[in-house]
C-alpha positions as CSV (number, residue, x, y, z in Angstrom):
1,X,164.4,31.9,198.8
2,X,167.0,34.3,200.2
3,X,168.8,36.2,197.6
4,X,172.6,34.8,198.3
5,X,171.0,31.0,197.4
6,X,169.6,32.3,194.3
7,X,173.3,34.0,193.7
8,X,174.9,30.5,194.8
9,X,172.7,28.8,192.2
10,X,173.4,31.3,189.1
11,X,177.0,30.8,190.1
12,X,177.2,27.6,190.0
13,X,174.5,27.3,187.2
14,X,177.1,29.3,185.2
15,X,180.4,27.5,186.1
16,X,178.6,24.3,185.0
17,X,177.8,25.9,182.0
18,X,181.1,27.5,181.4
19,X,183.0,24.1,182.5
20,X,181.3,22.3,179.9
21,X,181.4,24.5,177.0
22,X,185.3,24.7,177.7
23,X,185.9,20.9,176.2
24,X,186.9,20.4,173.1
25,X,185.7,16.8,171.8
26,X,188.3,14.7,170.5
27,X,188.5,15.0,166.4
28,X,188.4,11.8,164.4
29,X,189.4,11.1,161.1
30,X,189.3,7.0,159.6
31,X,191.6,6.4,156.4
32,X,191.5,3.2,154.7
33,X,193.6,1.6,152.2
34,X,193.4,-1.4,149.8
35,X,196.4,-3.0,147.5
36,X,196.7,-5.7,145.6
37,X,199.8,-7.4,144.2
38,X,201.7,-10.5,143.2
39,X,204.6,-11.6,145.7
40,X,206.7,-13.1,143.3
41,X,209.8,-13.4,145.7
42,X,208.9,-14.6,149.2
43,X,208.1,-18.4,147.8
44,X,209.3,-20.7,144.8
45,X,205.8,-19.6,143.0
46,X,203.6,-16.4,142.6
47,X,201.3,-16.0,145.9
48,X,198.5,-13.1,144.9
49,X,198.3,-10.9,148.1
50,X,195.4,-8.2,148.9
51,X,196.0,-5.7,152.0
52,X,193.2,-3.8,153.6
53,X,194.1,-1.3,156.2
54,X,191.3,0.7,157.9
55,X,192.8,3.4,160.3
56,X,190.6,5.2,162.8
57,X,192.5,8.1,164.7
58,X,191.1,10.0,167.0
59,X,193.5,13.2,168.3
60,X,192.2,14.4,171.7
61,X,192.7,18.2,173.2
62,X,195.7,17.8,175.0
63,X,197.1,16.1,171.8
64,X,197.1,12.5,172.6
65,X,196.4,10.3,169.8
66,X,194.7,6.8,169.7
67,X,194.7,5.0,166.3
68,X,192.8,1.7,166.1
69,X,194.1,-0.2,163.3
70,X,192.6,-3.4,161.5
71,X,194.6,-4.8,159.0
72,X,193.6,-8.1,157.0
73,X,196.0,-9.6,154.3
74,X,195.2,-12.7,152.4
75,X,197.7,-14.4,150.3
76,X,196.2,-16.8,148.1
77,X,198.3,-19.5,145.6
78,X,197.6,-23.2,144.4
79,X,193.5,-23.1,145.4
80,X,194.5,-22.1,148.6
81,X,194.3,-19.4,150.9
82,X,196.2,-17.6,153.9
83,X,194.8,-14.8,156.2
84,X,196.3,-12.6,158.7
85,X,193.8,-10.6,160.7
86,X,195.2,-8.3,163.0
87,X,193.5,-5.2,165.0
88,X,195.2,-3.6,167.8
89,X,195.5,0.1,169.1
90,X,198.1,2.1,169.0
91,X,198.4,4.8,171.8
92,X,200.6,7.9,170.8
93,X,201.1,10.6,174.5
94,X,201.6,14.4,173.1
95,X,204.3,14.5,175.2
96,X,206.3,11.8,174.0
97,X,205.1,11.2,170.9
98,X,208.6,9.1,169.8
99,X,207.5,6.0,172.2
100,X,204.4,4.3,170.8
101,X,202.2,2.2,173.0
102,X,200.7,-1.0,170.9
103,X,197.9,-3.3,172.3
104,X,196.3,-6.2,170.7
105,X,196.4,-8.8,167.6
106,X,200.0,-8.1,165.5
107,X,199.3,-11.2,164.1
108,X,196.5,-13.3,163.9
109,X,197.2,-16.3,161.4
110,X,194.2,-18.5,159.7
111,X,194.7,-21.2,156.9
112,X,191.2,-21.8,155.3
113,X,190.3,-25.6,156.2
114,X,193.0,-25.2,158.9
115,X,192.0,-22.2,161.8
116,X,194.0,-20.6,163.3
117,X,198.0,-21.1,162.9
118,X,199.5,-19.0,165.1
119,X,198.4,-15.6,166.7
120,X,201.0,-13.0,168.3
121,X,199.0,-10.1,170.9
122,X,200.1,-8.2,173.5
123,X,201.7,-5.2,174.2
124,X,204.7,-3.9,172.6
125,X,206.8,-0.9,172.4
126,X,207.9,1.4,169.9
127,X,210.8,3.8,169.9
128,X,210.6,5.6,166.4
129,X,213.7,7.3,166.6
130,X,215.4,3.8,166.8
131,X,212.8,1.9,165.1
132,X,212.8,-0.8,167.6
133,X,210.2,-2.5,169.1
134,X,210.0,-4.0,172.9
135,X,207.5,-6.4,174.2
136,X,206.7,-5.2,177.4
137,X,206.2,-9.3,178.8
138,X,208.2,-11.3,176.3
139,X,206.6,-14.9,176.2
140,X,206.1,-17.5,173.7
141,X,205.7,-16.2,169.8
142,X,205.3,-19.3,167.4
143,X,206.7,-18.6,163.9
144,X,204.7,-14.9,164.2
145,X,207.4,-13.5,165.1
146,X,210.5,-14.0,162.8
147,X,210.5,-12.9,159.4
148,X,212.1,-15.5,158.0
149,X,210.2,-18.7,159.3
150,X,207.0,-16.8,159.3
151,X,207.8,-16.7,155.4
152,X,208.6,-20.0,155.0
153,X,204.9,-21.3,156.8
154,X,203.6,-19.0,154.5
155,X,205.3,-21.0,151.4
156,X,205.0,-24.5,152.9
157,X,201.1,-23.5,153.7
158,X,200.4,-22.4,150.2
159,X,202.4,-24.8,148.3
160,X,201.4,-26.8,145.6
C-alpha cells in the first residue's frame, strides 16, 4: 500500500473519530406529578379529582427542547367516573423559544360504561408572551374545547 493511501486512511480514520466524539447527546430529565383534590365549585356536588402528569424533556445541543407530556385526570362523583387522557408533545426551537409547537391528544374524554366522549388532537400554537393559543387547521372541536360546556358534560356526566 503506498504511503499517501495509508495517510488518506489515518485522515479520514481521524476525522471520523473526531466527528463523532464532537456530539453532545441530548440530556433528558422526566418529572412527574400527582394531586389529589375535591372540586367543590365546578358542579352542584363535590366531584373527587386525581391529576397525574408525567413530563419527559429532552434538551438537545443546539438547545431545542422536546417535552412529551401524558396527563390523565379522573373525576369521579355519584359511583361514577370521568377520565381525560391526553399525551402530546410539545416542541420548544432555541431560537424562539416564546412560540410553542403542540402535537397530539389535548383532550381525550372517556365516561366509564360510556367510551369515548369527545377527543380534541392536532396541532396548536402557543405564543407565551400573549398566552394565546392557535390551531394551526381549525376544524370541528365538540364540547373539548370551551370551558364552560366542557364543565357542564362533566356535571351532567357525573350527576346523580
Amino acid at each position: 500500500m503506498s504511503k499517501a493511501l495509508i495517510l488518506l486512511a489515518a485522515v479520514l480514520t481521524a476525522l471520523t473519530v473526531t466527528g463523532t466524539a464532537a456530539a453532545t447527546a441530548p440530556t433528558r430529565e422526566t418529572n412527574v406529578k400527582s394531586l389529589s383534590f375535591v372540586d367543590d365549585e365546578t358542579c352542584a356536588f363535590p366531584i373527587a379529582v386525581t391529576v397525574e402528569r408525567i413530563r419527559t424533556t429532552t434538551t438537545f445541543e443546539n438547545g431545542d427542547q422536546l417535552r412529551h407530556v401524558q396527563l390523565i385526570v379522573t373525576s369521579s362523583a355519584n359511583g361514577k367516573t370521568w377520565t381525560d387522557r391526553d399525551a402530546y408533545n410539545v416542541f420548544i426551537a432555541a431560537a424562539s423559544p416564546g412560540t410553542w409547537t403542540i402535537v397530539g391528544e389535548f383532550t381525550h374524554t372517556r365516561l366509564v360504561g360510556a367510551g369515548t366522549i369527545f377527543l380534541e388532537s392536532g396541532r396548536i400554537a402557543y405564543d407565551v408572551e400573549s398566552d394565546t393559543i392557535t390551531d394551526l387547521r381549525p376544524g370541528p372541536h365538540g364540547t373539548g374545547s370551551d370551558p364552560d360546556v366542557y364543565s357542564a358534560a362533566v356535571c351532567a356526566a357525573l350527576a346523580p
